[in-house]
C-alpha positions in Angstrom: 13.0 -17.1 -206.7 11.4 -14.0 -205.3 13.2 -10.5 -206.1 14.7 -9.1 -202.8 15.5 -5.5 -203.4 17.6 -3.5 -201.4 14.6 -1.2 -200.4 13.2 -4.1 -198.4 16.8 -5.7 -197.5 16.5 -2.2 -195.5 13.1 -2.4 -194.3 13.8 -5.8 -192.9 17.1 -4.3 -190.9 15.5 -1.6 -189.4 13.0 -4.1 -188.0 15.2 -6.0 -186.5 17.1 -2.9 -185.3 13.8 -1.5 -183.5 13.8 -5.1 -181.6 17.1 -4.8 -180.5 16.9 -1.2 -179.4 13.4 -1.8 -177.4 15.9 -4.6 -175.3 14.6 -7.9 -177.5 11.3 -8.1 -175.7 9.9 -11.0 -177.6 13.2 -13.1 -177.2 14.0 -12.4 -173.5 10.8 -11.9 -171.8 10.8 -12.3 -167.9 8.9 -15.3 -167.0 6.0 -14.6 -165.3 6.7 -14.6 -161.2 4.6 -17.2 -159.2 2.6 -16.4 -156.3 1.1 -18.6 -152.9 -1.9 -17.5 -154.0 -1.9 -18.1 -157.7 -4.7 -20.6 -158.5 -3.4 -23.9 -159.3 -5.5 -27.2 -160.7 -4.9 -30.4 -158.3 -3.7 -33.2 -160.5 -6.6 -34.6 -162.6 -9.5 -33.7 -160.5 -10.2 -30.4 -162.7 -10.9 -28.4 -158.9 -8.9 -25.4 -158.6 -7.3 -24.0 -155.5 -5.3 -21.1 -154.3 -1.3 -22.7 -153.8 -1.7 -21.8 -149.8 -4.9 -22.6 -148.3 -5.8 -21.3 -144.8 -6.0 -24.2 -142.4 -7.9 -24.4 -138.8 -6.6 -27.5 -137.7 -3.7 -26.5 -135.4 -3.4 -29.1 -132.4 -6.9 -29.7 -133.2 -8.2 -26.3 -133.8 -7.8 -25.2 -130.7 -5.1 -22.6 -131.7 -7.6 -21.1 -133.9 -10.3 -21.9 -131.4 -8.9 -20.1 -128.9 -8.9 -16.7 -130.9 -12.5 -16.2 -130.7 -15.2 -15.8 -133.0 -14.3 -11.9 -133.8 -10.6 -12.3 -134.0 -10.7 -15.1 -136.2 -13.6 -14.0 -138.8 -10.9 -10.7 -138.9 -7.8 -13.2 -139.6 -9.9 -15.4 -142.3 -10.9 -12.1 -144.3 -7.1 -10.9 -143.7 -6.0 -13.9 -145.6 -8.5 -13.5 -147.9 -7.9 -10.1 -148.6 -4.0 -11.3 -149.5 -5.2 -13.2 -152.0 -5.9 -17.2 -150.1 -9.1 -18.7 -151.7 -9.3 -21.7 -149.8 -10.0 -23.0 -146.5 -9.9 -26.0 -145.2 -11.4 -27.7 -141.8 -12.6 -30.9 -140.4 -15.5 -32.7 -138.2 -12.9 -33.8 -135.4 -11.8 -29.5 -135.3 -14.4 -29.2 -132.7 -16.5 -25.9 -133.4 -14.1 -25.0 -136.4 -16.5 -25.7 -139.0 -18.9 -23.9 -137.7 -16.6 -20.4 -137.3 -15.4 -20.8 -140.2 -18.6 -20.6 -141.8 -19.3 -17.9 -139.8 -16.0 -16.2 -140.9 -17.6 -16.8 -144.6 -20.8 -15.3 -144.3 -21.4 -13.3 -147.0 -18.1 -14.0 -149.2 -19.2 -15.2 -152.8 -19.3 -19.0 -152.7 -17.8 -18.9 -156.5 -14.3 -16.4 -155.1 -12.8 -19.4 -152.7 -12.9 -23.1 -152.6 -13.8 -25.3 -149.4 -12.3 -28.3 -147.9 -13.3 -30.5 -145.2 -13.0 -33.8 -143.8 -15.3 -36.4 -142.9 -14.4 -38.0 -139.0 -14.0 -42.1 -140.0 -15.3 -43.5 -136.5 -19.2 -42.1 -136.8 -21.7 -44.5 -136.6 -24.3 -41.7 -138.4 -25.7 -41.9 -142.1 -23.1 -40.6 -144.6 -25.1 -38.8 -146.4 -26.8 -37.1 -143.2 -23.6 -36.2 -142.0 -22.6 -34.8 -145.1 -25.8 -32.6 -145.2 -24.6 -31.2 -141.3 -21.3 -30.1 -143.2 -23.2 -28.0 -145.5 -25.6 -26.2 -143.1 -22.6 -25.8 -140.4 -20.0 -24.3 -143.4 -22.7 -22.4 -145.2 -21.8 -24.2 -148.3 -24.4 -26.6 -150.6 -21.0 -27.8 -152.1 -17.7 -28.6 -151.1 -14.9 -28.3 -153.4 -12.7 -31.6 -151.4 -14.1 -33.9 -149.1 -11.5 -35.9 -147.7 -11.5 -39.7 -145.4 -9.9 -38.1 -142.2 -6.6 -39.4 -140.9 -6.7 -42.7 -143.0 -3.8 -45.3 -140.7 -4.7 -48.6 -141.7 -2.7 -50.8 -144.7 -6.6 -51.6 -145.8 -8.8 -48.2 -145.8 -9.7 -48.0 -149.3 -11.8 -51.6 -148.3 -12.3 -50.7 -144.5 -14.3 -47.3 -145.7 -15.8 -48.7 -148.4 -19.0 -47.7 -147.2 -18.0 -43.8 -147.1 -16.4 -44.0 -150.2 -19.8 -45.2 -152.5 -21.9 -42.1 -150.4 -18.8 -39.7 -151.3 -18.8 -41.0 -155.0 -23.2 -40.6 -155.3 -22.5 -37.5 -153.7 -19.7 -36.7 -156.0 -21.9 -37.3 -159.1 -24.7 -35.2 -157.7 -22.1 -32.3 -157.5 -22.3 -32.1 -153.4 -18.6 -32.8 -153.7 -16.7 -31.7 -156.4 -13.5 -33.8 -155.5 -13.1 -36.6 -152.9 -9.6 -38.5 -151.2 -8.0 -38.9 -147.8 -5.7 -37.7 -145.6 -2.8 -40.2 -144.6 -1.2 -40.5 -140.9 1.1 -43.7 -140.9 3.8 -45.1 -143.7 0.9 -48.4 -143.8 -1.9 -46.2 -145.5 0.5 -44.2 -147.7 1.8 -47.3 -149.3 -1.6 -47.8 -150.4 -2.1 -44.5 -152.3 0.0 -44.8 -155.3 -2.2 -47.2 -157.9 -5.5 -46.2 -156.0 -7.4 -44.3 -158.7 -10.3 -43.4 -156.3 -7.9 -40.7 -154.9 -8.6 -37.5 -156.7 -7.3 -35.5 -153.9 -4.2 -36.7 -151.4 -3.7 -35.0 -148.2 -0.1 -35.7 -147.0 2.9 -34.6 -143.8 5.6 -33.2 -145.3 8.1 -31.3 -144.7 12.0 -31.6 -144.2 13.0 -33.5 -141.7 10.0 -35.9 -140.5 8.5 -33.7 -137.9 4.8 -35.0 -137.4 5.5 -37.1 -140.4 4.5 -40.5 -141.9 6.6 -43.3 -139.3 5.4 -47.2 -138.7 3.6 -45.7 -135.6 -0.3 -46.6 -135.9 -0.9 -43.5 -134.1 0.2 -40.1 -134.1 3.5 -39.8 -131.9 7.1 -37.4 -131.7 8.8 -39.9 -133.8 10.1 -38.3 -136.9 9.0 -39.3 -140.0 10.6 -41.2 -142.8 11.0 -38.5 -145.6 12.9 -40.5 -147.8 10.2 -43.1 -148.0 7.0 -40.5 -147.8 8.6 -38.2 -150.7 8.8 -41.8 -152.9 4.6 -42.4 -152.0 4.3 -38.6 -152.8 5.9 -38.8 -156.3 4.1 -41.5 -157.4 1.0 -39.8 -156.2 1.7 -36.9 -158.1 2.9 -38.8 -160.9 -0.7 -40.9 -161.2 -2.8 -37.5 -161.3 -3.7 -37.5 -158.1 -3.9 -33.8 -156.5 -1.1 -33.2 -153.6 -1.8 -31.4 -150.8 1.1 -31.1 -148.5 0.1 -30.5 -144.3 2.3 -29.9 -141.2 5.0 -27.8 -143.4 5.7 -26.1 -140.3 5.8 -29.3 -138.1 2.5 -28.5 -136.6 4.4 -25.2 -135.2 7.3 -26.4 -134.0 9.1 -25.2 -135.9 10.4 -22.2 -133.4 13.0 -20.4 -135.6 12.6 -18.9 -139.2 15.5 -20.6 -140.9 13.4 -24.2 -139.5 10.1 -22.7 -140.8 12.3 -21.9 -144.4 14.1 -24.5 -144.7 10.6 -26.4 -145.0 8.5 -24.4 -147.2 11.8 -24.6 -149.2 11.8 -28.5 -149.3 8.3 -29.2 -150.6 8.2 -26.2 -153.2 11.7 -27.7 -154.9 10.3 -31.5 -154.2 8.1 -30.5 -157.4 5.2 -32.8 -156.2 3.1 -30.7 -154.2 0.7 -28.8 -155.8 -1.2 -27.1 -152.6 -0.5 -26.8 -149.1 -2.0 -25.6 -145.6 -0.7 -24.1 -142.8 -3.0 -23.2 -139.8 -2.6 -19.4 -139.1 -3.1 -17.7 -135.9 -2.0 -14.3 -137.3 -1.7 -12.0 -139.7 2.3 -11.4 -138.9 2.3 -15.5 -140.0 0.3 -15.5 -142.8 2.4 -12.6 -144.4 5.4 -14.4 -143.9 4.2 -17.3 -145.2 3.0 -16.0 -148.4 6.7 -14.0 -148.5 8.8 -17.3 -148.1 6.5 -19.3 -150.7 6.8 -16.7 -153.3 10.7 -16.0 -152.2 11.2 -20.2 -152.9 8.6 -20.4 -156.2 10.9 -18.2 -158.4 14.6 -19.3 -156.7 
């Protein structure tokens, strides 16, 4: 046995004294708070993205359409300058691409990440169109490239097609991650066990609004949340990156306690990893970001 004197019995003690008098810093550390804007990985796909991305896709676009070149450039560095780091957009946003990649100009490529969608009814090349996206965003890469507003029980074979150009164009590095983004309860039970799906674009929020129904097209009917939140889980669960849309019921919802109540339900769900939420103000990005971080470390 090693000798123990009482010179170090007392060395030890004082020690553990100067811990306890400094408040036991190493054995109660705060956890570190969580942030909308922290960057967070999506599921297996290794791509990075800021929790809240900045989305231009209300009714369309045309709620950020209707702000103008000027205004919005100002609101897409506003959110920027809070800390969001990604964007997202689509083909069918008519002229949103295109000002957002004018709201871009001259940000570093490597400080944000891009996502767009690719519009499923074209009759172009793939590949060609794909090449459009890049010159229209200012981007020779895109972080996510998504099938836009999957419905059918069959996509994964009825895009086929799309799917081999995004995986070429995946391996070339054009597209860092690829997925789809689901409208209808048929499509979304085909996403859990589909291991193409690096990324998953999905409704949710609490109560259905604008969410996944039997409806084949997009109608007032709520959605089933019970049912979507089962898909999403097992989404989740499989590696697959969540990103969770219409959070805010595609602005209807009017009052703050609806608008809370939401963000509230997908942070606690546990098995969203992103979401977007079109902005048409500053006032509603800040609140955004306050209500994410208020339910991230409740």
């Amino acid at each position: 046995m090693q000798n123990f004197s009482r010179r170090d019995f007392l060395k030890s003690t004082a020690a553990a004294a100067a811990v306890t008098a400094a408040g036991g810093l190493q054995a109660t550390a705060a956890p570190a708070k969580k942030s909308a804007t922290d960057w967070v990985t999506l599921g297996n796909s290794g791509v990075k993205v800021t929790r809240l991305a900045f989305g231009t896709g209300t009714f369309g676009g045309r709620v950020q359409r209707e702000l103008g070149q000027d205004e919005f450039t100002k609101l897409v560095r506003s959110a920027y300058d809070r800390g969001i780091r990604f964007f997202e957009t689509a083909d069918a946003y008519k002229g949103m691409p295109e000002m957002l990649g004018i709201a871009l100009k001259g940000v570093p490529r490597d400080s944000y990440r891009l996502m767009t969608k690719f519009r499923l009814n074209t009759q172009d090349d793939p590949t060609a169109t794909i090449d459009r996206f890049r010159k229209e965003l200012n981007s020779e890469y895109f972080d996510i490239l998504l099938l836009h507003c999957v419905r059918s029980a069959t996509w994964n074979d009825d895009y086929e097609r799309f799917r081999d150009v995004f995986s070429e164009r995946k391996q070339k590095k054009v597209i860092l991650s690829h997925g789809a983004s689901c409208h209808g309860l048929l499509p979304l039970r085909a996403f859990p066990g589909n291991k193409w799906l690096d990324v998953a674009l999905m409704r949710t929020n609490h109560n259905g609004t604008k969410m996944d129904s039997m409806q084949t097209r997009d109608t007032d009917d709520l959605g089933d949340v019970n049912e979507v939140f089962t898909h999403v889980k097992a989404v989740h669960k499989q590696g697959t990156g969540v990103l969770g849309m219409k959070l805010i019921g595609e602005g209807r919802f009017k009052a703050p306690e609806e608008r809370d109540a939401a963000l509230k339900f997908v942070i606690k769900s546990g098995v969203v990893d992103a979401m977007t939420i079109g902005f048409k103000s500053t006032a509603e990005i800040d609140e955004a970001i306050e209500r994410i971080n208020t339910h991230l470390n409740s």
